[in-house]
C-alpha positions as CSV (number, residue, x, y, z in Angstrom):
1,X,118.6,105.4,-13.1
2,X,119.7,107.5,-10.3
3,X,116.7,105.8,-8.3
4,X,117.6,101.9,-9.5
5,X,121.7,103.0,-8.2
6,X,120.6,104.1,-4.9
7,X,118.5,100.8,-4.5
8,X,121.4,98.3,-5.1
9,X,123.7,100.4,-3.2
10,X,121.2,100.2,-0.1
11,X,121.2,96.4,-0.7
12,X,124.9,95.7,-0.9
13,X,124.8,97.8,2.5
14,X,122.4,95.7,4.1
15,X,124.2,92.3,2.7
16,X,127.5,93.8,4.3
17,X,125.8,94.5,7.4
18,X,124.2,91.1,7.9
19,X,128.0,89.4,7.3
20,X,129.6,91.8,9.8
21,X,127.0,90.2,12.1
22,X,127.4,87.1,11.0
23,X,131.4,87.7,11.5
24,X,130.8,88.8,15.1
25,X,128.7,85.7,16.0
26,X,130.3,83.1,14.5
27,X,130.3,82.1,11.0
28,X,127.3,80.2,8.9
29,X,129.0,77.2,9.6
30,X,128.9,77.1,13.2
31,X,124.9,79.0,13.5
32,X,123.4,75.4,13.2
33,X,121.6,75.1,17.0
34,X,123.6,72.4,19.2
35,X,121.1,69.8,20.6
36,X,120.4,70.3,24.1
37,X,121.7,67.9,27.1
38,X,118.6,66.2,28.1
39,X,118.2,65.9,32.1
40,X,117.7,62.6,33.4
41,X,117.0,63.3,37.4
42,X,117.9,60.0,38.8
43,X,121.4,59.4,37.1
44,X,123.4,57.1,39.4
45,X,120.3,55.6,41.4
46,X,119.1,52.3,41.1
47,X,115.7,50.5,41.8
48,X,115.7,47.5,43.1
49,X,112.4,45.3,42.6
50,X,111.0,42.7,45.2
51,X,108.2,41.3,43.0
52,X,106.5,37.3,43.3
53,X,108.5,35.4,40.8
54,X,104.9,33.7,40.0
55,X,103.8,36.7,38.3
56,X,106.8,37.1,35.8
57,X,106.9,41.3,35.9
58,X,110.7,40.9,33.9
59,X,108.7,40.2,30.8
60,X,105.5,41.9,31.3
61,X,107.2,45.1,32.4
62,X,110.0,45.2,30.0
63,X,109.0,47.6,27.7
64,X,107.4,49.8,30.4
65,X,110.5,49.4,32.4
66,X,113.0,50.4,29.9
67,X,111.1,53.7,28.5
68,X,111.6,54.5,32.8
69,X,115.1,54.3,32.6
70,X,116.0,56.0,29.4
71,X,113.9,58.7,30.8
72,X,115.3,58.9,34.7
73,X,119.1,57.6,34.0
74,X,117.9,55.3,37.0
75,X,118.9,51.1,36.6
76,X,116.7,48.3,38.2
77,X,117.5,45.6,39.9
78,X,115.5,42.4,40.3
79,X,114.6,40.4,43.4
80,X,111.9,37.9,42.9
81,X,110.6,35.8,45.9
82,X,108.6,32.5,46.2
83,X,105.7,31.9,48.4
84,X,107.1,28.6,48.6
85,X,110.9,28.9,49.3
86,X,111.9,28.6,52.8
87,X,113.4,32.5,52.6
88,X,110.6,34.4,53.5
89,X,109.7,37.4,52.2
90,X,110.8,39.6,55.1
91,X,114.2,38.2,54.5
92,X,114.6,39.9,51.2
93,X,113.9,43.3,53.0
94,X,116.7,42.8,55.9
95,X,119.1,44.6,54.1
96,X,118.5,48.6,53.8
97,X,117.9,49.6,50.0
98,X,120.0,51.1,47.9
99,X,120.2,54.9,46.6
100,X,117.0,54.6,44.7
101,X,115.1,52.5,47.0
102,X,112.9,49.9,47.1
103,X,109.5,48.6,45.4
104,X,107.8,45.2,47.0
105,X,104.8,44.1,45.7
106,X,103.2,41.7,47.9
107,X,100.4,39.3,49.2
108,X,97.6,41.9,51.2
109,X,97.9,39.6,53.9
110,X,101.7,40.3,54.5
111,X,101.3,43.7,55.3
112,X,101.5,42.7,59.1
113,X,104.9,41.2,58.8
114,X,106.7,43.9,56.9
115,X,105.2,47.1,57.1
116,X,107.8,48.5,59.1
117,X,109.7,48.6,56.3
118,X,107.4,50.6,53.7
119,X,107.1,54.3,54.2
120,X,103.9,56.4,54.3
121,X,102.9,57.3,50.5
122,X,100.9,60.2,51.4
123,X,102.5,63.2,49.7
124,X,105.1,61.2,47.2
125,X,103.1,61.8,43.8
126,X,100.1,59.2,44.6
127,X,96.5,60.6,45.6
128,X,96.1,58.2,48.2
129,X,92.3,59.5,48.7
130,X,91.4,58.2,46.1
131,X,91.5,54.9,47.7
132,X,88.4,53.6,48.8
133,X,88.0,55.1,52.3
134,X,87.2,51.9,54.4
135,X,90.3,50.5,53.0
136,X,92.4,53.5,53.0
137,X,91.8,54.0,57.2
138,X,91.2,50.4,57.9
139,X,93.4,47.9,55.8
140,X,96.5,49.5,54.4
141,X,96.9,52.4,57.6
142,X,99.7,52.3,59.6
143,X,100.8,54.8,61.8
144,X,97.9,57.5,60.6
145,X,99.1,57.4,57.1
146,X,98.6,54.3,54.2
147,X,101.7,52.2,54.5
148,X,100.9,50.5,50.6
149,X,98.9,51.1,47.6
150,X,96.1,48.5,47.4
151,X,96.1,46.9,43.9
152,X,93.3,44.2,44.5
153,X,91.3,43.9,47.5
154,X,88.7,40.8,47.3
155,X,85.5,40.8,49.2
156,X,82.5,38.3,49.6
157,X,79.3,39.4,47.5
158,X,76.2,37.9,47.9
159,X,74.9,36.9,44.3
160,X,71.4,35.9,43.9
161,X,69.0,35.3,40.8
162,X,67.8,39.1,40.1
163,X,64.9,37.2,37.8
164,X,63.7,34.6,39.7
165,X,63.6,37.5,42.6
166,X,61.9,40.1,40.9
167,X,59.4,37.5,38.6
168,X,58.1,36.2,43.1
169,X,58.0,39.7,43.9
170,X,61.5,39.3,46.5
171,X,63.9,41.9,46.7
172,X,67.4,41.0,47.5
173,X,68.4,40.7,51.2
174,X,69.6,43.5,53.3
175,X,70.1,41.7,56.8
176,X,70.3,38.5,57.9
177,X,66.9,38.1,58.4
178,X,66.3,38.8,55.0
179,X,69.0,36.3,53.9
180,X,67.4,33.7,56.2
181,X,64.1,34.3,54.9
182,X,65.0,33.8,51.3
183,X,66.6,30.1,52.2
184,X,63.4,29.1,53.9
185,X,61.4,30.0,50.8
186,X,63.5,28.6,48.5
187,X,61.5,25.9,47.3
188,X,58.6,29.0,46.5
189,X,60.8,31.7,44.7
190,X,63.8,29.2,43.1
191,X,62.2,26.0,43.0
192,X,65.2,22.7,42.3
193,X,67.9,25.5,43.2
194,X,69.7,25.4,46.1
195,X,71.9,27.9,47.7
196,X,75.7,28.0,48.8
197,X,78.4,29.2,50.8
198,X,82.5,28.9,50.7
199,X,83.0,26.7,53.9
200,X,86.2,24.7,51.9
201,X,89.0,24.6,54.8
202,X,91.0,27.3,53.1
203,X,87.9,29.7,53.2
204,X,86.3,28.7,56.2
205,X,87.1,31.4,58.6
206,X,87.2,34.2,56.4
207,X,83.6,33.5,55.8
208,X,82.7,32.9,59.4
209,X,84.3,36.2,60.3
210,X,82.7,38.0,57.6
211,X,79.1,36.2,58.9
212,X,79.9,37.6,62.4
213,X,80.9,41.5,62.0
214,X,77.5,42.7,61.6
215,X,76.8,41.7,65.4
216,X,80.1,41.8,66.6
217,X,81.7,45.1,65.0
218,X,80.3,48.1,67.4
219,X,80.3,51.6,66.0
220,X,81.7,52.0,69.5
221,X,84.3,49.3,69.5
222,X,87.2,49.8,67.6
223,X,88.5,45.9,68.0
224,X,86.5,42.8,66.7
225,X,89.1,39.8,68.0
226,X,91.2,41.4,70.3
227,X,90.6,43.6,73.6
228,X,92.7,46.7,72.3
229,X,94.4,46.9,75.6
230,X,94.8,43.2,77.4
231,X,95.0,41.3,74.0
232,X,92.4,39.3,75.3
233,X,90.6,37.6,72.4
234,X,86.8,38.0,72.4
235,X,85.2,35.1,70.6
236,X,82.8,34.3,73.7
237,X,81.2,37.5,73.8
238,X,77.1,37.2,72.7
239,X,78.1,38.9,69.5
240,X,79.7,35.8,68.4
241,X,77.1,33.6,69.7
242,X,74.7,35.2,67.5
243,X,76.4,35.4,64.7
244,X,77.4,31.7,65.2
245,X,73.5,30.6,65.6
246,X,72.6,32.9,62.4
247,X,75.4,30.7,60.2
248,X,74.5,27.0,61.6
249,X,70.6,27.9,60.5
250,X,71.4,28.9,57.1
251,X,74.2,26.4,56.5
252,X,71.5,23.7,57.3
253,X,69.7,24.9,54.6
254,X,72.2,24.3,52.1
255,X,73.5,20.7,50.8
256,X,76.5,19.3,53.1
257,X,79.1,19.7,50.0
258,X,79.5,23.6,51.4
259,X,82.3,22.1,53.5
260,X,84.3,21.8,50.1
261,X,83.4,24.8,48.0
262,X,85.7,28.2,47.4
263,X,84.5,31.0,46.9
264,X,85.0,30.8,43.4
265,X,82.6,27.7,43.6
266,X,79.8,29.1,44.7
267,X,80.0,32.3,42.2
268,X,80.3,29.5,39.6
269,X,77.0,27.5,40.9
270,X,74.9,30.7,40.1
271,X,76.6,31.0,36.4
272,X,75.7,27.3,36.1
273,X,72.6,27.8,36.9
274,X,72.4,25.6,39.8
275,X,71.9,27.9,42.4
276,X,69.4,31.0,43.3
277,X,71.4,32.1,46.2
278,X,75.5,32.2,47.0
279,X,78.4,34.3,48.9
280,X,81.4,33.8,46.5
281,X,84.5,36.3,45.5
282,X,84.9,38.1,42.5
283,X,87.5,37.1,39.9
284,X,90.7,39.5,39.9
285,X,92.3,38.1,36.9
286,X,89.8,36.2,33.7
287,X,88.2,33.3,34.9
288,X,86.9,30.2,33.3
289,X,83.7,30.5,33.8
290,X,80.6,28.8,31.7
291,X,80.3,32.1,30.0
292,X,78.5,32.2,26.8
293,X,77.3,28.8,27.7
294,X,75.2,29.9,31.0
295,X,71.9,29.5,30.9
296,X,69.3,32.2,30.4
297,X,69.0,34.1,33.6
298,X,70.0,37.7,35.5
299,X,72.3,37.6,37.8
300,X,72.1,40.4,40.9
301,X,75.1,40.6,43.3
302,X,75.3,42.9,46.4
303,X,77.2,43.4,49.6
304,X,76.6,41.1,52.2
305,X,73.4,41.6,54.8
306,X,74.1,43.3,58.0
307,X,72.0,43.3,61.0
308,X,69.6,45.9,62.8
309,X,70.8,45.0,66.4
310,X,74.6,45.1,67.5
311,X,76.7,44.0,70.3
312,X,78.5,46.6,72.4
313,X,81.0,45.1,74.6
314,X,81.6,48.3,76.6
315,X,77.9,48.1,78.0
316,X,77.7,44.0,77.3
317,X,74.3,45.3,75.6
318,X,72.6,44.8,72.7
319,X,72.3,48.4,70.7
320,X,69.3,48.6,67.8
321,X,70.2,50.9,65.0
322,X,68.5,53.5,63.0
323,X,70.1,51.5,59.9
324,X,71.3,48.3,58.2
325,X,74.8,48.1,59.6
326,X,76.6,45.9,57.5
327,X,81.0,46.2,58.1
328,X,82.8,43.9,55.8
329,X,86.3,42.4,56.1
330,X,89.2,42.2,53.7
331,X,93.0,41.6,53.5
332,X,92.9,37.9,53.6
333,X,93.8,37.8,49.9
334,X,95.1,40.5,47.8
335,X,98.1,42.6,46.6
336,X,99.8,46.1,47.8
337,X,102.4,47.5,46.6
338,X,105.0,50.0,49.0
339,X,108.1,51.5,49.2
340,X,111.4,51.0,51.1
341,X,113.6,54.0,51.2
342,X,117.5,54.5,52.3
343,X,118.1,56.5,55.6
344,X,117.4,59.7,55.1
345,X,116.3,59.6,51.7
346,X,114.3,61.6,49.6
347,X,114.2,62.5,46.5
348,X,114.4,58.7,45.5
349,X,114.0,57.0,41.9
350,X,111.5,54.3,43.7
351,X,108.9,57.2,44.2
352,X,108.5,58.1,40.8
353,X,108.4,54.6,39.5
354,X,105.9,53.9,41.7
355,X,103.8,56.4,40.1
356,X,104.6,55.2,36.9
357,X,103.8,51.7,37.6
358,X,99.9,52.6,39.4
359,X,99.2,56.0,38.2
360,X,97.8,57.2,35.3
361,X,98.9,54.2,33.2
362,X,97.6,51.7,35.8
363,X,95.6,49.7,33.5
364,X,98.0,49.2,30.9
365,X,101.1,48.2,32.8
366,X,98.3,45.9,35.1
367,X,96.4,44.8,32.0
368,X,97.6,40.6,32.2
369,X,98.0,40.5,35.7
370,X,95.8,40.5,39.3
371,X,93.7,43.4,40.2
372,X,90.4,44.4,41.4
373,X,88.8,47.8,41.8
374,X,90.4,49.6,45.2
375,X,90.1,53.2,43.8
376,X,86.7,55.6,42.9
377,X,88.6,56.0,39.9
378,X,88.6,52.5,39.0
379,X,84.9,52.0,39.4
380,X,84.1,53.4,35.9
381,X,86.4,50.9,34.4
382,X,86.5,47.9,36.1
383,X,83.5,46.6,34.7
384,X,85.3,45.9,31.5
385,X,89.2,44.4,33.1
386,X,88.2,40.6,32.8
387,X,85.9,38.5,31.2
388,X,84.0,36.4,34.2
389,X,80.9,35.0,32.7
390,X,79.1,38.3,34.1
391,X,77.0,40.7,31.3
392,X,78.5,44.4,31.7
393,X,74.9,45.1,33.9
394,X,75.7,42.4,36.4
395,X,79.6,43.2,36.5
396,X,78.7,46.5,37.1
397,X,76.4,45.7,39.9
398,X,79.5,43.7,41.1
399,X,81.9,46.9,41.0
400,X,79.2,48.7,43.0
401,X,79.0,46.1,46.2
402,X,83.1,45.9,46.2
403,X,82.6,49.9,46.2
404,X,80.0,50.2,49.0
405,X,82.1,47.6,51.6
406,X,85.5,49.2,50.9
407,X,84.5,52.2,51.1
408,X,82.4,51.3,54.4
409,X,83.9,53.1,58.2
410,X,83.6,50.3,59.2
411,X,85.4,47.8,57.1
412,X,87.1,45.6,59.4
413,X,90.7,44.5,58.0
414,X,90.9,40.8,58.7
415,X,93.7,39.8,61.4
416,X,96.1,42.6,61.5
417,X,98.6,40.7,62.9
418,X,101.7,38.8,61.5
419,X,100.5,35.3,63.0
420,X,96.9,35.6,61.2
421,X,97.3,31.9,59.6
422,X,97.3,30.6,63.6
423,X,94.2,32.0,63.9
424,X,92.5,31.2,60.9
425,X,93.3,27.5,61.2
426,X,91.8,26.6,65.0
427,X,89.0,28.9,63.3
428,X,88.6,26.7,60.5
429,X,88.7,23.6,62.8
430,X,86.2,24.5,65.3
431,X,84.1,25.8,62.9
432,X,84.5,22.3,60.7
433,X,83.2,20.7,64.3
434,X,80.5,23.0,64.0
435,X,79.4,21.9,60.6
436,X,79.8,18.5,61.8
437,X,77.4,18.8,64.7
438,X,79.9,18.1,67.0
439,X,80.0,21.5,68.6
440,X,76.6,23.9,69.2
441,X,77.0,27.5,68.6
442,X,78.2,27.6,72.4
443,X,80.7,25.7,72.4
444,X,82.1,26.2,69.3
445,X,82.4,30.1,70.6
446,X,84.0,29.0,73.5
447,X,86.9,26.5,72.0
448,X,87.6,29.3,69.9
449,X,88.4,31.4,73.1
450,X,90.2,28.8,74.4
451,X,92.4,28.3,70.9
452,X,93.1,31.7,70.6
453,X,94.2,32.2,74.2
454,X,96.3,29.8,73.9
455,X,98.3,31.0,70.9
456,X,98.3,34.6,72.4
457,X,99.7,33.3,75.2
458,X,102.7,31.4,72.9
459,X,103.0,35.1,71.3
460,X,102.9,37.1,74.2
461,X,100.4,39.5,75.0
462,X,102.2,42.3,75.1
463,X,103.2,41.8,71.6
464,X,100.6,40.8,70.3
465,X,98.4,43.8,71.7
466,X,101.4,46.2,69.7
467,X,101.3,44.5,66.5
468,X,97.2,44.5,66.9
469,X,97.4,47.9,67.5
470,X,99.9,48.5,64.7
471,X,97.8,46.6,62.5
472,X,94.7,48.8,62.7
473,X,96.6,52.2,62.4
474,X,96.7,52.9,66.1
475,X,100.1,53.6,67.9
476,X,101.0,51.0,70.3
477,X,100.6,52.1,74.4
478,X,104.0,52.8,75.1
479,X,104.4,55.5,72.7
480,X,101.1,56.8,74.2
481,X,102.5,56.7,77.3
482,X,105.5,58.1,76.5
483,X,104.3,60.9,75.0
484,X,102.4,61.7,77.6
């Protein structure tokens, strides 16, 4: 009894205990935990957007959009641009950003004309070695550091007919030579197929620069057009020359519709079945291709051939090497994506939507719209982004040639320069004159000299040398000097 007393005493003591506690505290009422203030680090900032209107981001980013800003406290604003309207893209950037800065995405090729706007990614939440290296120092480099974020990059492949190759006992070419040797076989290895390149107007000098590079782009020279400190262009050097003889031979082998085909033509002529041998472009977004419907047949694609011999314009000698070199050019087509900050600005909203948009949720927020692989991350994935008539083999093949030019020292970013378009057009005149047999592979070299000296003369050489520099990462001569 005594014992059963002494237990209930001890409990009413406890229970008293646990109120005065209680008491002291607060009472039971008020011990329900208050929900914390969540912290939202860009409060106040906003984003503003400078996106091509052709691509309709509003819609495909709303979702992904929204979930950013109920997570930062950050707004967006839109500015959408037209490649069509008479105000230019630069136009849209004249105005500093506001407190959050700035996002443009934009054509690859515009890179020249407003990269003194974007500031250097390195070290703003991006691993930008994880872009291909080629394309990291060569294309998107400005001022030692990578101005934009590459999101697609095209590059020509050479496709070819992996079984009619491998049932002849060919292998696919590696130089020129190779390349050359294949068309004059044709009839023996892939006979009533023909083979094709993208000579259309549009594509004309792309390809012919592309063609020229493995005899024209010294290990030793860091320029390809342009003499780095006169401007001078160099399209009469015996690089070209050769280059421009090893094109007319093998677009004589090939039916005289080339002068009308894209890129996208020629990749299409091998899925039809119609040719054994092409230089086309791969896809960035699904293409309607024959698909299903091709014929029964395995398709190889690599990088385009190189050459074993060089020309060095230091010594005005031709160099042999211990290796295929084979530099490829990009930046002719493409996107990149930057970022414009407000003076003195840090710790903007824009970085971290940048990282949003391309990081680790790339391929969903890019799933409907243009890309091709840019990144070694990529190249494990890309393979499956689009359908493009290609089996997973072949479009793995595919991802592996994109790889090994992009990745390439010696990738050669197409005309730096913000008047690029000048210089592709006389290019794809004098080279239609070529085709025509108006011009040999001498005088077509030399009109180009001619045209291009003309238009750096209109530009200035001064100016354009800076912007040349600029273009391929080097500071311009009177900062050299000045540092000095």
């Amino acid at each position: 009894m005594t014992s059963r007393i002494f237990r209930i005493a001890k409990l009413r003591l406890s229970l008293l205990i646990l109120c005065g506690v209680t008491v002291l505290s607060g009472c039971p009422a008020d011990s329900t935990p208050k929900p914390t203030q969540t912290v939202k680090p860009f409060r106040g900032q906003e984003v503003e957007l400078v996106m091509p209107a052709s691509l309709k981001l509003p819609a495909l980013w709303e979702v992904t959009l929204n979930e950013w800003m109920d997570e930062t406290g950050a707004t967006i604003r839109w500015s959408e641009y037209s490649g069509t309207e008479a105000e230019s893209l630069e136009s849209k950037l004249a105005n500093p950003p506001e407190s959050g800065g700035r996002i443009i995405l934009f054509p690859l090729q515009k890179l020249a004309e407003i990269d003194r706007h974007l500031s250097p990614i390195e070290g703003n939440g991006f691993d930008t070695k994880d872009i291909f290296k080629g394309l990291r120092e060569h294309v998107v480099k400005r001022n030692r550091a990578p101005a934009a974020i590459p999101i697609s990059a095209p590059v020509l492949n050479c496709y070819y007919r992996a079984d009619l190759l491998k049932k002849a006992g060919r292998k696919p070419p590696e130089t020129w030579k190779e390349y050359q040797d294949l068309l004059d076989t044709l009839d023996q290895w892939a006979p009533g197929l023909t083979a094709v390149e993208p000579l259309a107007a549009d594509h004309r000098a792309t390809l012919f620069f592309a063609r020229s590079l493995a005899f024209t782009k010294h290990p030793e020279n860091f320029s390809v057009w342009f003499d780095l400190d006169s401007a001078k262009p160099t399209l009469d050097t015996a690089g070209f020359v050769e280059a421009t003889e090893v094109a007319l031979r093998a677009w004589k082998k090939m039916p005289a519709n080339i002068a009308e085909l894209s890129p996208a033509d020629c990749r299409e002529q091998i899925l039809q079945g119609r040719a054994a041998l092409a230089i086309g472009i791969e896809p960035t977004a699904n293409s309607k291709s024959t698909g299903d419907s091709r014929p029964a047949m395995e398709v190889g694609v690599c990088r385009l051939p190189g050459s074993t011999k060089v020309y060095n314009r230091n010594s005005k000698r031709w160099d042999p090497l211990p290796a295929v070199h084979a530099p490829g050019t990009c930046g002719s087509d493409g996107l990149a994506i930057g970022v414009s900050l407000p003076k003195d600005s840090r710790d903007a909203a824009a970085w971290h939507l940048l990282a949003n948009l391309v990081g680790e949720s790339f391929e969903s927020n890019w799933a409907a719209l243009p890309k091709s692989p840019c990144r070694e991350s990529q190249t494990s994935t890309a393979t499956s982004w689009y359908e493009t008539g290609l089996t997973v083999e072949e479009m793995s093949r595919s991802v592996d040639a994109i790889a090994q030019t992009l990745r390439d020292g010696q990738l050669v970013a197409d005309l730096p320069i913000a008047e690029a378009n000048e210089f592709r057009k006389v290019t794809s005149s004098v080279v239609g004159k070529l085709l025509a047999g108006e011009l040999d592979p001498a005088q077509t070299c030399q009109q180009l000299q001619s045209e291009f000296e003309q238009i750096v003369t209109r530009i200035g050489s001064e100016k354009l040398r800076n912007d040349y520099r600029r273009g391929l990462g080097l500071p311009i001569l009177e900062l050299l000097e000045s540092s000095k």
